[in-house]
SEMIMAR-204097 format. One record per residue: x, y, z of N, C-alpha, C, O in turn; residue in one letter. Coordinates in steps of 0.1 Angstrom, whole numbers, padded with zeros to 4 digits, always signed. Layout:
<figus>
XYZXYZXYZXYZA ...
</figus>
This chain:
<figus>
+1432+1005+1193+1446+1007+1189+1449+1022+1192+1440+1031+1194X +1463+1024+1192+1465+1036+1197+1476+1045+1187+1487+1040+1183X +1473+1058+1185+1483+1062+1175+1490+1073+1182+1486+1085+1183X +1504+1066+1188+1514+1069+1197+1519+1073+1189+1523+1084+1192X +1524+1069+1176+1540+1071+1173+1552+1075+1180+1560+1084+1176X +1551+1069+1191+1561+1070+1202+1561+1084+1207+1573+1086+1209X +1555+1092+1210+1553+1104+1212+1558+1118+1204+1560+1129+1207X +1560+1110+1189+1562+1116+1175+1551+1130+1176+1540+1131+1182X +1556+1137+1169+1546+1148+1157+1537+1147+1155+1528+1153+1159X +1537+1137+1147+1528+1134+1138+1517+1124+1139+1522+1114+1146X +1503+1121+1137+1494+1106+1138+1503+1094+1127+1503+1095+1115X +1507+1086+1132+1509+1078+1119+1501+1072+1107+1488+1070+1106X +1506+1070+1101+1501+1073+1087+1488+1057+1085+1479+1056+1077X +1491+1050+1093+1481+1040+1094+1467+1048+1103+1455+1044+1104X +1470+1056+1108+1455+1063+1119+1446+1073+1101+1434+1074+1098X +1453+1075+1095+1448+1082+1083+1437+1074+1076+1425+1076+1073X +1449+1062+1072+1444+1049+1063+1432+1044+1073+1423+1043+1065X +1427+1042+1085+1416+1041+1093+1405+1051+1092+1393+1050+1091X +1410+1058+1093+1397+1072+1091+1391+1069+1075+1380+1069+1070X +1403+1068+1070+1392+1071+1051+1385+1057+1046+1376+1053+1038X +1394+1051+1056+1385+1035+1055+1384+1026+1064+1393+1017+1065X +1371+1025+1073+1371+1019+1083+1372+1006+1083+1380+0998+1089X +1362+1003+1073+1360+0987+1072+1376+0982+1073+1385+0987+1066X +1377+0971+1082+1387+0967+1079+1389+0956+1084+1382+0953+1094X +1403+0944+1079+1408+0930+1081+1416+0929+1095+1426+0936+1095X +1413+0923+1104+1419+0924+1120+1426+0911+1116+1419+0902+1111X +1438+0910+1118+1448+0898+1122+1449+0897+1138+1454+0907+1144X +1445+0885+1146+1452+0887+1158+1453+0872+1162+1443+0865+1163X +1466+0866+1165+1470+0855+1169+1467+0849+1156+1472+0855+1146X +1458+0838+1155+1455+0828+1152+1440+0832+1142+1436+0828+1132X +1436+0841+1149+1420+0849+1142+1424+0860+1132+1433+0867+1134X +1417+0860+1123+1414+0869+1114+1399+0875+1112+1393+0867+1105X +1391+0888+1115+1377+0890+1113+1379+0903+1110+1389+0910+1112X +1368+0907+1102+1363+0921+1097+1362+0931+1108+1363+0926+1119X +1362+0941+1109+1359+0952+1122+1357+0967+1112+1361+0970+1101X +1351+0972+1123+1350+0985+1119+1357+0993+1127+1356+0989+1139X +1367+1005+1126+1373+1012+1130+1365+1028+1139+1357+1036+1134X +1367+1029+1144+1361+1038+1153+1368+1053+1158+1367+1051+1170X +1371+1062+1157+1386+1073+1164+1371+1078+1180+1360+1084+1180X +1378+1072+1189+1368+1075+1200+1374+1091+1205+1387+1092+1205X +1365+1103+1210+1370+1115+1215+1365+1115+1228+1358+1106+1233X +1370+1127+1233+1364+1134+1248+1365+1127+1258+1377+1125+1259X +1356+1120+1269+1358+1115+1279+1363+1102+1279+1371+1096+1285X +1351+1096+1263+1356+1083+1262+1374+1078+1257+1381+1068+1259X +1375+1090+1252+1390+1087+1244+1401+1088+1259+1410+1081+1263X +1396+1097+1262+1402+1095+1280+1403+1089+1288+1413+1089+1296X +1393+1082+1288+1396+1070+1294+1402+1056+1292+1405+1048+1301X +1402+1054+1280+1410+1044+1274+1415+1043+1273+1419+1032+1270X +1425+1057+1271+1436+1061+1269+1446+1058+1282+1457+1053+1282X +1436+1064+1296+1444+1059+1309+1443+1048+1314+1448+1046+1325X +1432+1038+1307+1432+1023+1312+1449+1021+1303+1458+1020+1311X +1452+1021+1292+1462+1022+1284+1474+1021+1295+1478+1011+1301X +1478+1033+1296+1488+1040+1306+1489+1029+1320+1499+1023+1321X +1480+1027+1327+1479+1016+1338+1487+1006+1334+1497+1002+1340X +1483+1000+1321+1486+0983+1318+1499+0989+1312+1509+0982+1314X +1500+0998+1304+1516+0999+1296+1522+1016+1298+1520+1025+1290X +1529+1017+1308+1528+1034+1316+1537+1041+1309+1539+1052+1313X +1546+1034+1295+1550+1044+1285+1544+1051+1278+1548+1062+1272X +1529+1046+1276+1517+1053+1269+1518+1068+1278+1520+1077+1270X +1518+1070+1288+1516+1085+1296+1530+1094+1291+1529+1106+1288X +1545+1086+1290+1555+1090+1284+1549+1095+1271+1546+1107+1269X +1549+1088+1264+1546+1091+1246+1535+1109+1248+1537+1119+1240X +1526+1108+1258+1518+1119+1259+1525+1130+1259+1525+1138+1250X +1531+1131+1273+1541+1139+1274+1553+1142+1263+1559+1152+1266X +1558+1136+1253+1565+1139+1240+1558+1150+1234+1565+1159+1231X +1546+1150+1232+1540+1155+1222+1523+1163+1228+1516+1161+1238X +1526+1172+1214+1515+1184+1217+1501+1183+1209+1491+1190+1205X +1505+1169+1209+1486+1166+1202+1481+1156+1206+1488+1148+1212X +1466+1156+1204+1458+1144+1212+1466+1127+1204+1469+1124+1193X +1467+1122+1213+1472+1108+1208+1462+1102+1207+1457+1099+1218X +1454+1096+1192+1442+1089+1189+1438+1077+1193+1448+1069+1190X +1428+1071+1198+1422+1059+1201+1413+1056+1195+1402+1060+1198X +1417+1047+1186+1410+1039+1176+1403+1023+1183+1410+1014+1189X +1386+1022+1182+1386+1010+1186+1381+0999+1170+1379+1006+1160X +1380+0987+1171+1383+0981+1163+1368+0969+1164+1368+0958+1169X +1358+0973+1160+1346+0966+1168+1343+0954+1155+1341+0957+1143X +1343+0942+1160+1339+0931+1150+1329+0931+1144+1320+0931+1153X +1325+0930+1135+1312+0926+1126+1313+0916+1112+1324+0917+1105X +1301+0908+1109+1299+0897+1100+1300+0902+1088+1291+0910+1085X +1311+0897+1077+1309+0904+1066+1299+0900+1056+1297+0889+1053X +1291+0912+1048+1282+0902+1044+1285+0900+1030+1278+0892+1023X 
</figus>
């Protein structure tokens, strides 16, 4: 996931709520599973950030808005126990 807030100021306030608590409930379509939350940096955060930009090229807009790193959160599944 990505914390664009449209190329706002600010990280939105859900990138916070991920950091102090990763564990967390994934809704998508039809699925619901546990995941752990991840804030990826440096090359890797770079790069996924411009796979991003490729498939949705407002992502590179939003960058250009703003004067902080735009965070990439990945979202990795695991079994709850």
């Amino acid at each position: 996931v990505f914390g664009s807030a449209g190329g706002g100021p600010r990280h939105p306030d859900w990138y916070y709520n991920l950091v102090a608590h990763p564990r967390v409930e994934v809704e998508f379509g039809d699925d619901t599973f546990s995941a752990t939350a991840t804030v990826l940096s440096g090359p890797k955060r770079d790069e996924v950030y411009a796979r991003q930009v490729e498939v949705f090229p407002a992502f590179g807009d939003y960058e250009k808005k703003t004067t902080r790193v735009i965070p990439v959160v990945t979202l990795t599944r695991y079994e709850a126990q």
